[in-house]
N, C-alpha and C positions, 0 to 999 in steps of 0.2 A: 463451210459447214464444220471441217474437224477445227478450228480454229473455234468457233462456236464452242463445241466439245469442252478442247484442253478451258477456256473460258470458264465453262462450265465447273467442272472437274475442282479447278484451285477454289472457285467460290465456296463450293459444297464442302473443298478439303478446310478454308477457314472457317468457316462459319462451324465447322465441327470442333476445328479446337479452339473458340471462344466459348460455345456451349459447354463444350468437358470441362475445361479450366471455370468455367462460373460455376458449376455442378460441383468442382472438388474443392473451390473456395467457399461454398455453401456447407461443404462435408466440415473441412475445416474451421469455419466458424461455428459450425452446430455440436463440433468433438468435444469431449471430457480432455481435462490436461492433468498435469500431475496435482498433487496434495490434496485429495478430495475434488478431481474436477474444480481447482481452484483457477487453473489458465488455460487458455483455449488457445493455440498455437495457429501463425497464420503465413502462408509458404509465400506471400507479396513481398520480395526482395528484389532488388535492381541486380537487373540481367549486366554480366561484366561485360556485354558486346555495348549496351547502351550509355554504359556509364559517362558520366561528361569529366570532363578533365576538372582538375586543382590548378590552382594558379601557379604552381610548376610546373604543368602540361602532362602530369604524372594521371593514368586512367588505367595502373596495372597493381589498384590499391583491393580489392576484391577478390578471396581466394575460399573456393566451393570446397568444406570439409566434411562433409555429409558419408561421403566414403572411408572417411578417415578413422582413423579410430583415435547493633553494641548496647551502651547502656538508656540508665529513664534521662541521664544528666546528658547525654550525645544527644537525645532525640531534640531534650529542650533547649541546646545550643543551637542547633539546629534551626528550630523555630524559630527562635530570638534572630537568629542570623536571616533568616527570609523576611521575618516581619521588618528587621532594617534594613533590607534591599529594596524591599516596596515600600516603605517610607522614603525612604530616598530617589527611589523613581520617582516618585509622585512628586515629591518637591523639586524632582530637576524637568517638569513637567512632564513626562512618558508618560503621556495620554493620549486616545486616539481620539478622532472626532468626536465624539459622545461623550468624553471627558473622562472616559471608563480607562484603569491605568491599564498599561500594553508590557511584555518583558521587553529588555535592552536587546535580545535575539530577534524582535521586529521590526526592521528598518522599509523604509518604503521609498528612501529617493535615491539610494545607493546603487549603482549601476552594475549588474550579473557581471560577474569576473569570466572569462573566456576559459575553454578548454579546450588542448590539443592532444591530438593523435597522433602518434611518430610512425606506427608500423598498419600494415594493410589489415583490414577488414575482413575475416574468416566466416563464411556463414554454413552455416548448420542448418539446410531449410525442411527440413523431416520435422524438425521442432522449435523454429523458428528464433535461433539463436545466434546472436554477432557477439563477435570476439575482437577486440580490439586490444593490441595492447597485452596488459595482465588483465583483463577485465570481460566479462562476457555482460552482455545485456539481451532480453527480452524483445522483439520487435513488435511493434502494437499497431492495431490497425484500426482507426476507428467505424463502428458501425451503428448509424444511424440509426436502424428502426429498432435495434438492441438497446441502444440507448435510449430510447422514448418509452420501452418495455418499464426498463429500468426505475426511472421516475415515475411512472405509471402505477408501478408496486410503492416507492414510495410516498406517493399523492394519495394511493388506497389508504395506506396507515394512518398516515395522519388527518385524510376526511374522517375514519371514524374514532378516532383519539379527542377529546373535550380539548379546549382552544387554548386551556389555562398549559397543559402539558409540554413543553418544550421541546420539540425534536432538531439534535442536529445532525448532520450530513457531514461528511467525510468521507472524500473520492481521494485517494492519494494517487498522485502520480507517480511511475514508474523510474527506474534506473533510464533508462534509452530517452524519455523527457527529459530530465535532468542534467545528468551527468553525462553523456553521450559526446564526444570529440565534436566542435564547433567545425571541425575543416572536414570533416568527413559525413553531416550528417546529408549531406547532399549525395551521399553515394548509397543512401540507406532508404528506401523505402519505407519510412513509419511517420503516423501520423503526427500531426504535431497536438501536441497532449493540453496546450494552453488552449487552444482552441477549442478542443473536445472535450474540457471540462466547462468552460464557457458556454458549448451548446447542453450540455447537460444542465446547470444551475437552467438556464432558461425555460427549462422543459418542466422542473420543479413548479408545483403550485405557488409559493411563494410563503407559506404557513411554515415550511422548513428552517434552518437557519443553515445555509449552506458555507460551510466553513473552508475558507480560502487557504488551499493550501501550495500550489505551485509560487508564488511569489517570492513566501518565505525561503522553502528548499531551494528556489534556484538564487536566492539568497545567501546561501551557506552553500551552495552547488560544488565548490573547491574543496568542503571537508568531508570527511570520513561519515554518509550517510544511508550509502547504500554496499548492500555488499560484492564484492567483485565477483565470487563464484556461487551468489546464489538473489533471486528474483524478489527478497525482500528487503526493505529498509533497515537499516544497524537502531540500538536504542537511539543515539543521538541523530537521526533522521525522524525518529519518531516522539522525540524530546521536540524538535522542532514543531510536530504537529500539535502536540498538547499546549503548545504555548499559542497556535491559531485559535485551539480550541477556546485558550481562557480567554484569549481578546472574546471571541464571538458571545461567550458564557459572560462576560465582565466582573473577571476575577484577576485575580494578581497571580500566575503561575512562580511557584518556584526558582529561581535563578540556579544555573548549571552547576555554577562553584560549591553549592551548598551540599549537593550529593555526595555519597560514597560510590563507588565503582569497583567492577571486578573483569579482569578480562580472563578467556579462554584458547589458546591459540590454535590453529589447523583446525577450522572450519571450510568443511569442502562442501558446497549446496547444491542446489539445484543444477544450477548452469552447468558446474563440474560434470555433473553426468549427461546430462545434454547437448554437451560440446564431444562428447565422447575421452570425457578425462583429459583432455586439452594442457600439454606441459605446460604452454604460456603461461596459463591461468595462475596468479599467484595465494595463496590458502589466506584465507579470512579471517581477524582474530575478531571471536566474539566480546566487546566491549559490554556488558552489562549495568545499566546505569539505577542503584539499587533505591527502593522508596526511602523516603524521611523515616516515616514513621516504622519502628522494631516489633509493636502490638498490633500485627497484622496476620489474621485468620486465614486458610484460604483452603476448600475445600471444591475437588470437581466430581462429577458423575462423569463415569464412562458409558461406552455406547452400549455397551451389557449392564449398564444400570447399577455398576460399583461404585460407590460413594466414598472417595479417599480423599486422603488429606496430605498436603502439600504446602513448599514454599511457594510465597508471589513470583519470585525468581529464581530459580535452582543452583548450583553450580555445573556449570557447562564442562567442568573439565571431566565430570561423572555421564559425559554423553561421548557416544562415536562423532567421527567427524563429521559425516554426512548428520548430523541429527541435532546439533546444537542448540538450534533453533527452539527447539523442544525445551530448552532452557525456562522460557517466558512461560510462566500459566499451565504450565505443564500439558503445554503443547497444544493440539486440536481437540477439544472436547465439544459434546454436546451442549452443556451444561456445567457453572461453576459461579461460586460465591465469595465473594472476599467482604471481608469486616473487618473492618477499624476501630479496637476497641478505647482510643485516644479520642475518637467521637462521638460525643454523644447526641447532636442536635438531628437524628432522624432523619438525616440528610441518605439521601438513596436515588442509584439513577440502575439502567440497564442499556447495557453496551453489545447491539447484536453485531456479529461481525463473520469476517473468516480469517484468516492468520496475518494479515496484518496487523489487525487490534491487538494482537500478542504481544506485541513488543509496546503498544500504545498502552496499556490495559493501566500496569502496574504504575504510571506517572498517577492516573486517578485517586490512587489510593491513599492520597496523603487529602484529598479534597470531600471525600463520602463515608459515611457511614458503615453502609454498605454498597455492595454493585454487585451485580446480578450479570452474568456473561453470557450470552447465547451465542451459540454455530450453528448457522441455520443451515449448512451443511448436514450437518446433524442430528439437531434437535427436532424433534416429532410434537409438535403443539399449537398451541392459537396464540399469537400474541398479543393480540387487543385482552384476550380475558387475561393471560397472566399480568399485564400492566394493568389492568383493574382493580387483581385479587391482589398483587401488591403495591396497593395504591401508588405507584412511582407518578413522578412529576417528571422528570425527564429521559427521552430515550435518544440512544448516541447510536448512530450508524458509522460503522466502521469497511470501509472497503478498497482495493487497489481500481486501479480505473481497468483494468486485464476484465475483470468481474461485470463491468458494466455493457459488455460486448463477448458474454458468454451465455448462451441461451439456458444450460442447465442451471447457473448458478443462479441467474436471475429468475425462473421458476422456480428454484426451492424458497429465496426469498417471499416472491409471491407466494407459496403454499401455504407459509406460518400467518401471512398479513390477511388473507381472506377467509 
C-alpha cells in the first residue's frame, strides 16, 4: 500500500511538470519579443546532463549564462556595366530552367562549405540565445499550427487579389539555419529551418510565388551575411535574397561588383543585449550596399502620422551602436514610399514586411518606379483596397521565418489582409 503511495506521488509529481513546462512553452510561444513583437523567444535548449558527445568524446561544450551578466555620368556607367554583365551571362548561358537569365550568385550544384566551432556553446535561455564563438544566434523552434496560421493569411490575400497580380513570398531563414557551427548543431535544440520552410511553401495555396531562399544563403553560408551580435541579415545576405527574388520575378538582378558601398563600424544589436553584453561577442561592422540609381526619393510616415523625408540608406555612423540598423529606410515605419525618378515606365509593386525587408528594400529601387513599404506591425489599414486604389500588379512579402511561429505577429498580418 505505501509503495502504491510513493508510486503515486512520482506519477502526479511528473505529470505536473510536463503540464507546467507545456503551459510555459505555450506562454512562450504566444510572448511579444523585442523590435515590435518581432521574435518570439523559445527556452527548448539541450539540457547539459543529456547532451551526447563530439567525436572527441568532449560533452562539457554547454555553458548556462542566463545568470550572468555621385554623378548622372556614375549612374550611366553603371547601367552600361550591368546591362554588360547580363549580356554576358546570357551568352555564357546563366539561365535557369525556363530559360529566364539567373545572377552568377546562383549556383545550384555546388556543395555547402562546412562550418566549425572551436569554443563551447553559452545559452541565454530567458531569451533564447547561443553564443558560440564571437557570434550569438537566435534558437528557432518550429511551430506547426503557427505555421498553417501563417499561410492561411497568406492564401486569404491572394484568394481575394485578381489572378493577373503577382504575389511573392519570402520567408528568410535565420542566422542558427545557416551559419550555425556544423559540430555543434547537435548540441543545440533548434529546428531545422530547411525543413520548416518546405512545410510552410506546402501549406501555401500555390497562386504565391514562393521564393527560395535557404539554398542560395547556405550557398554563401562562409561570408559575411548575417550579423554576429544582432538577429538580422547584413546587406549582403539580403543582396543574396534580391537576387532569388529576380530568378522568381525573371529579371536579370544587378551584379555585386557594380555597387558602391559604405561601411559603419561597432554595431552592437540585438543578441549584444540578450546575451547580457557578452565580451566574446565580437562588434558588427555595418556594410551598406548603396542603390545604382542617385535620383531616388524616399519619404516615410511615422506612427504619429509625420510625413518626413529621408535617404533610402542613411549613414550609419550618425546612429548609436545599438541602432544601426535604422540605417536601411529609416528604420521601422508604418508607412514609406520611394520613387525612382530615372523610371518612368509606371512600373510599381508594394513590399509589406517587418524589419527584415529593411535591408532588402533598397536593392528594389533600381527595378520600380515606385514601391510602396508597409509594416504591418504598424500600419492600421486594408490591404486589398489600398492594392486596388493603387492599382499595383505586384505584392512582395517580406518576413524572417522567427515571424512565422509568432502568434501576434501573424494576426497583425491577418488584420490588414481581411
Amino acid at each position: 500500500m505505501r509503495r502504491k503511495k510513493v508510486y503515486l506521488m512520482v506519477g502526479v509529481g511528473i505529470f505536473s511538470i510536463i503540464v507546467g513546462n507545456r503551459f510555459y512553452q505555450k506562454s512562450l510561444v504566444e510572448g511579444s519579443g523585442y523590435l515590435g513583437d518581432e521574435v518570439v523567444f523559445f527556452a527548448e535548449v539541450a539540457s547539459p546532463d543529456a547532451e551526447p558527445e563530439d567525436e572527441n568524446g568532449d560533452t562539457g561544450d554547454v555553458v548556462w549564462g542566463d545568470e550572468e551578466e555621385e554623378t548622372d555620368s556614375k549612374v550611366a556607367d553603371a547601367i552600361e556595366k550591368k546591362q554588360e554583365i547580363a549580356n554576358g551571362a546570357q551568352e555564357a548561358g546563366m539561365t535557369n530552367a525556363q530559360g529566364l537569365p539567373i545572377s552568377s550568385a546562383i549556383t545550384t550544384n555546388k556543395p555547402y562549405e562546412k562550418i566549425t566551432g572551436k569554443g563551447k556553446i553559452q545559452l541565454y535561455n530567458s531569451t533564447g540565445t547561443a553564443v558560440v564563438d564571437d557570434t550569438a544566434y537566435e534558437i528557432y523552434n518550429y511551430v506547426n499550427s503557427y505555421a498553417s496560421r501563417y499561410a492561411k493569411a497568406v492564401n486569404s490575400m491572394t484568394k481575394k487579389l485578381d489572378s493577373s497580380i503577382k504575389v511573392y513570398d519570402l520567408v528568410a531563414p535565420t542566422s542558427v539555419g545557416i551559419t550555425f557551427p556544423d559540430n555543434r548543431k547537435d548540441k543545440l535544440n533548434s529546428s531545422n529551418q530547411e525543413e520548416a520552410l518546405n512545410n510552410i511553401e506546402k501549406k501555401l495555396s500555390g497562386r504565391e510565388k514562393f521564393v527560395p531562399l535557404y539554398n542560395i544563403l547556405m550557398q554563401h553560408r562562409t561570408e559575411y551575411i548575417f550579423f554576429r551580435t544582432d538577429h538580422h541579415w547584413t546587406s549582403l545576405g539580403a543582396y543574396y535574397a534580391y537576387c532569388a527574388f529576380c530568378e522568381a520575378k525573371g529579371i536579370m538582378p544587378n551584379e555585386l561588383s557594380a555597387y558602391d558601398r559604405k561601411s559603419s563600424e561597432g554595431f552592437l544589436g540585438t543578441f549584444y543585449r540578450d546575451s547580457n553584453h557578452n565580451k566574446a561577442l565580437k562588434a558588427d561592422t555595418l556594410e551598406t550596399i548603396l542603390p545604382l540609381s542617385q535620383n531616388l526619393s524616399f519619404e516615410y510616415t511615422t506612427v504619429d502620422g509625420n510625413k518626413l523625408p529621408a535617404p533610402v540608406i542613411a549613414d550609419a555612423d550618425d546612429y548609436s551602436p545599438s541602432l544601426k540598423y535604422c540605417a536601411y529606410i529609416a528604420g521601422d515605419n508604418p508607412y514609406a514610399v520611394i520613387r525612382n525618378k530615372d523610371i518612368t515606365d509606371g512600373s510599381s509593386c508594394i513590399v509589406v514586411k517587418e524589419s527584415y525587408g529593411n535591408a532588402f528594400v533598397p536593392f528594389l529601387a533600381d527595378h520600380y518606379q515606385t514601391i510602396y513599404i508597409i509594416d504591418y506591425r504598424y500600419w492600421e489599414g486594408d490591404l486589398y483596397d489600398f492594392i486596388k486604389k493603387k492599382k499595383l500588379r505586384e505584392v512582395i512579402l517580406v518576413n524572417n521565418i522567427s515571424m512565422t511561429r509568432n502568434s501576434y505577429l501573424i494576426g497583425k498580418l491577418a488584420q490588414i489582409i481581411s
